[in-house]
C-alpha positions in Angstrom: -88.1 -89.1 228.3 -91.0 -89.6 231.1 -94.3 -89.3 229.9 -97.3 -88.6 232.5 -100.7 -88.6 231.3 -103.2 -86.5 232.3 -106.6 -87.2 231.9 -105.7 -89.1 228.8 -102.9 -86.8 227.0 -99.4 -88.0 227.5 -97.6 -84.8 228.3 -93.9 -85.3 228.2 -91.9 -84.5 232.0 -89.5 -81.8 230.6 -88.2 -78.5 231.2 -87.8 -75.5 229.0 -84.3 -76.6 228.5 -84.9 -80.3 227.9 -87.5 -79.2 225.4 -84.9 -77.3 223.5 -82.1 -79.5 223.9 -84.7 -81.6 222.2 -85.6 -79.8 219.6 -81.8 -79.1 219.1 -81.1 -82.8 219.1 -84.2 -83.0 216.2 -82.2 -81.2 214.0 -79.0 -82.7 214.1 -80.6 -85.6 213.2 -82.5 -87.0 210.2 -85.7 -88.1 210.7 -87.9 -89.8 208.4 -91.1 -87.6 208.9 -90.8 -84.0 210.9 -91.4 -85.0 214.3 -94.0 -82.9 215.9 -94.5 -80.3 219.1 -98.0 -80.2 220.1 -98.8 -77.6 223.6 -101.9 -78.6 225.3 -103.3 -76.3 227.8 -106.2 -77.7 229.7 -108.8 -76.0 227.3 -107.5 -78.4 224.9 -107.2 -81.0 227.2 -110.7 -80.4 228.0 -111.5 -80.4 224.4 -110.2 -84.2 224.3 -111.9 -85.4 226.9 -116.0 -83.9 225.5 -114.8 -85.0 222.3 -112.7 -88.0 222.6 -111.5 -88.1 219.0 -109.3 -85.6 219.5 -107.2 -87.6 221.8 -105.4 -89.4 219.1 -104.9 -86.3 217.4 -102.8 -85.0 220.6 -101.4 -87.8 221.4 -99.7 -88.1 217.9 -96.9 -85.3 218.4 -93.2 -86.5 219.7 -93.2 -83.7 222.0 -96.0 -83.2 224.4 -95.6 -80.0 226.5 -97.6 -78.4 229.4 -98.7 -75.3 227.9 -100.9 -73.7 231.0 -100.8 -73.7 234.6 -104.1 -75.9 235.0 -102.3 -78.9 233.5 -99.4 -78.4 236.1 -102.4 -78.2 238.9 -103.8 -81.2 237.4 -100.8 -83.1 237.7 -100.4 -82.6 240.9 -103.6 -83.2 241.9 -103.4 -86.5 240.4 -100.0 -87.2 242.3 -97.6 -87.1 238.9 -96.1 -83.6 238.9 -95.1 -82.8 235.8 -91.6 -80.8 236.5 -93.0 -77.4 235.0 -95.2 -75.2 232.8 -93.3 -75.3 229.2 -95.0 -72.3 227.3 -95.0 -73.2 223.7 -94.2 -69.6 222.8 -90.7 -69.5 225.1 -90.0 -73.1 223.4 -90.4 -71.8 219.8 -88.4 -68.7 220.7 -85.6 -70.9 221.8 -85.8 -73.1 218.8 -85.2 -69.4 216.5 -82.7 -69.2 219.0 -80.5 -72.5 218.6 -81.6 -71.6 214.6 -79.8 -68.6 214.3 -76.8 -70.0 216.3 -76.5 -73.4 214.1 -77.4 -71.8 210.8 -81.3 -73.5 210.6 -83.6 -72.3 208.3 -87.6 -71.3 209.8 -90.8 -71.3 207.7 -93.7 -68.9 209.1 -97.1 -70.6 208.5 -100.1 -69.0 209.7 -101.9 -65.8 211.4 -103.4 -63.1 209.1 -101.7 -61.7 206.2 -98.9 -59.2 206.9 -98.6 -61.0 210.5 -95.6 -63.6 209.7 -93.4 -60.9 207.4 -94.2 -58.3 210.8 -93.3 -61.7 212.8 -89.9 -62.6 210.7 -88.6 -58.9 210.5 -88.6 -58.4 214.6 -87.3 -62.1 214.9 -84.6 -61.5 212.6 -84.2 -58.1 214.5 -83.8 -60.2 217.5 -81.3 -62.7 215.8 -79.5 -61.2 213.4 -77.8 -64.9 212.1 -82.1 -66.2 211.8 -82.3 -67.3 207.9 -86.3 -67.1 207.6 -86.8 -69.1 204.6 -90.2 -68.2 203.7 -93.7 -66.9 205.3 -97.2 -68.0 204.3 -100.8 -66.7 206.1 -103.2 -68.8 207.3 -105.8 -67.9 205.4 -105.8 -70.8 202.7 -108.4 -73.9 202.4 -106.6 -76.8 204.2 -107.1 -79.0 201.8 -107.4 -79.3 197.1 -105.2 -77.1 195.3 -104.9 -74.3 197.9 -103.2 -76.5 200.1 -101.2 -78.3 197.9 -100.1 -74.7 196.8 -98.5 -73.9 200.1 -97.1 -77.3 200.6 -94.6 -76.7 197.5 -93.8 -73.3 198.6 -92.8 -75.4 201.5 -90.7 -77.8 200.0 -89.4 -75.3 197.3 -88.1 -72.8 200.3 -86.8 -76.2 202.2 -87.0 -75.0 205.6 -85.7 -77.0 208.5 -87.9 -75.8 211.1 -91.8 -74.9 210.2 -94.4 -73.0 212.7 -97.6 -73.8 212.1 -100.1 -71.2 213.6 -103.3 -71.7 212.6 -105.3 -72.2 216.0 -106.5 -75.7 217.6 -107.5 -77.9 216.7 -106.7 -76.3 213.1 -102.6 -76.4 212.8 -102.5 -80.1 214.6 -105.1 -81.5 212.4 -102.5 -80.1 208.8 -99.6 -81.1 210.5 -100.9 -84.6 211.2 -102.6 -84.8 207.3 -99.1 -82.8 205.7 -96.4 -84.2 207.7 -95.2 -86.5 204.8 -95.5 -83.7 202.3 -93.2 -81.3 203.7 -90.0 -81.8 202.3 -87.1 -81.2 204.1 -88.5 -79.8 207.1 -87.3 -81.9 210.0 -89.5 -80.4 213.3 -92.9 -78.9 213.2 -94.2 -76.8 216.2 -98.1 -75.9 216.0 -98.0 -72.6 217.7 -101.1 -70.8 217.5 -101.3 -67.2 218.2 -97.1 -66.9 218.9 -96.6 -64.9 215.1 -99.1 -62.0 217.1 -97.0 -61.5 220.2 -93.7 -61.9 218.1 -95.0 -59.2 215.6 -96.0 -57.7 218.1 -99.7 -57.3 217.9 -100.8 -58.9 220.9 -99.1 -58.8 224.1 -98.0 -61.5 226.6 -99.0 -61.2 230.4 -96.5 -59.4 232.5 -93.5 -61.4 233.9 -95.3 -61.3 237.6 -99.0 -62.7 235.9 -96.8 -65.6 234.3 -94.7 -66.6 237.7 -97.7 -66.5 239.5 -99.4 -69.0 237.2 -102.2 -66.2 236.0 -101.6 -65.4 232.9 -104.9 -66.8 231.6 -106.3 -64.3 234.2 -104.6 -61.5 231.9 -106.0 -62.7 228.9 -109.4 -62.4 230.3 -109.0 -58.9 231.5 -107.8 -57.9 228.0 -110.4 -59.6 226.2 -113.2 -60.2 228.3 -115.1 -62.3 225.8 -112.8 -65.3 226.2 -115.0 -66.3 229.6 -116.6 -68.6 227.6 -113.5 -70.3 226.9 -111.8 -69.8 230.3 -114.6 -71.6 232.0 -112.8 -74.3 230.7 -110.2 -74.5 233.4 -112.6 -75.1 236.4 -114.7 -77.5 234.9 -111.2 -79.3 234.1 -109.8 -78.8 237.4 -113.1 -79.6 239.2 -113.0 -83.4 236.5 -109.6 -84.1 237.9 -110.6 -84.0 241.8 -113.2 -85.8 240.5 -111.3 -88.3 238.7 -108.8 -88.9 241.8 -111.5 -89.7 244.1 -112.8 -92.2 242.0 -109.1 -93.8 241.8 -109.3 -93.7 245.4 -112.7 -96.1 245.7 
């Protein structure tokens, strides 16, 4: 597939469909290692460019999607539209999706306790045919015996697809130090807060904030103490105009 980097992360040119018909291609196959879904927004992409270590962390998933409207701006500002904003929740809802249908098994990882058994039960609501082969919190250290722990419940439950949700830069850093320990699992999408909205603890902008490309404008209003972190988005805008005009000298 096309990549297109922006500012430095190489965001892969698909659609929501491509993405699935990717994913869905992932598990008809037999990979050596899970292949990885990572979903920058341009907080995180942000986040690479003050703290440039993080870059290789991003840039090590097989699937690199567009997860926020400011990466799509960003794109375009820098003359290589990316085709569209890929929302790492509506992906992961369409990988339970093609699950259910072909008989995959999911693993829940992350969120506070209770959250992926709340998240499973509406899922399997949802889709019936879902085989949910085993839920773990997030709350464990991420590294000794703890995390060794959850890596054979892993392997024991032998899930084909596992969601890591443990927040960034949190679930990409395990998936990149586990991803040879997990067993049979074949993809790994690092999904942050997506066992909340699909427990249904925390709610996802209307259909009219999302189209509109303001959904991070909803999350502020609901939680005003994310302006901190929203303050992001200018600054990254602002660096891209910036970085355009110096291409242009």
């Amino acid at each position: 597939m096309e990549i297109i980097n922006i500012r430095g992360v190489n965001f892969c040119n698909v659609t929501l469909a491509e993405a699935a018909d990717w994913a869905a291609d992932t598990l008809t196959s037999s990979p050596d290692t899970p292949r990885a879904v990572f979903t920058p927004n341009s907080e995180i992409v942000q986040l690479c460019i003050e703290e440039n270590e993080y870059y290789a962390l991003i840039n090590s998933a097989d699937l690199i999607i567009p997860d926020g409207i400011g990466v799509i701006k960003a794109s375009r500002i820098l003359g290589t539209p990316l085709k569209e904003k890929v929302a790492g929740i509506e992906l992961g809802e369409q990988v339970l999706r093609i699950a259910a249908e072909q008989g995959y098994s999911v693993y829940f990882l992350g969120a506070k306790p209770g959250v992926a058994e709340q998240a499973a039960q509406k899922m399997q609501e949802k889709y019936p045919a879902l085989t949910v082969a085993g839920i773990h919190d997030g709350y464990f250290k991420k590294e000794g015996e703890e995390n060794e722990a959850v890596l054979a419940e892993i392997r024991a439950a032998a899930p084909d697809v596992l969601y890591v949700c443990l927040g960034v830069p949190a679930q990409e850093k395990w998936i990149d130090a586990n991803r040879t320990a997990l067993g049979s699992v074949k993809l790994c999408l690092a999904l942050g807060g997506s066992l909340d909205v699909w427990a249904g603890n925390v709610k996802r902008a209307p259909k009219l904030f999302i189209r509109l490309g303001l959904e991070w404008f909803y999350r502020l209003c609901c939680e005003p103490k994310r302006i901190g972190r929203m303050m992001k988005l200018p600054k990254f805008l602002f660096g891209t105009y910036a970085e355009k005009w110096r291409g242009r000298k």
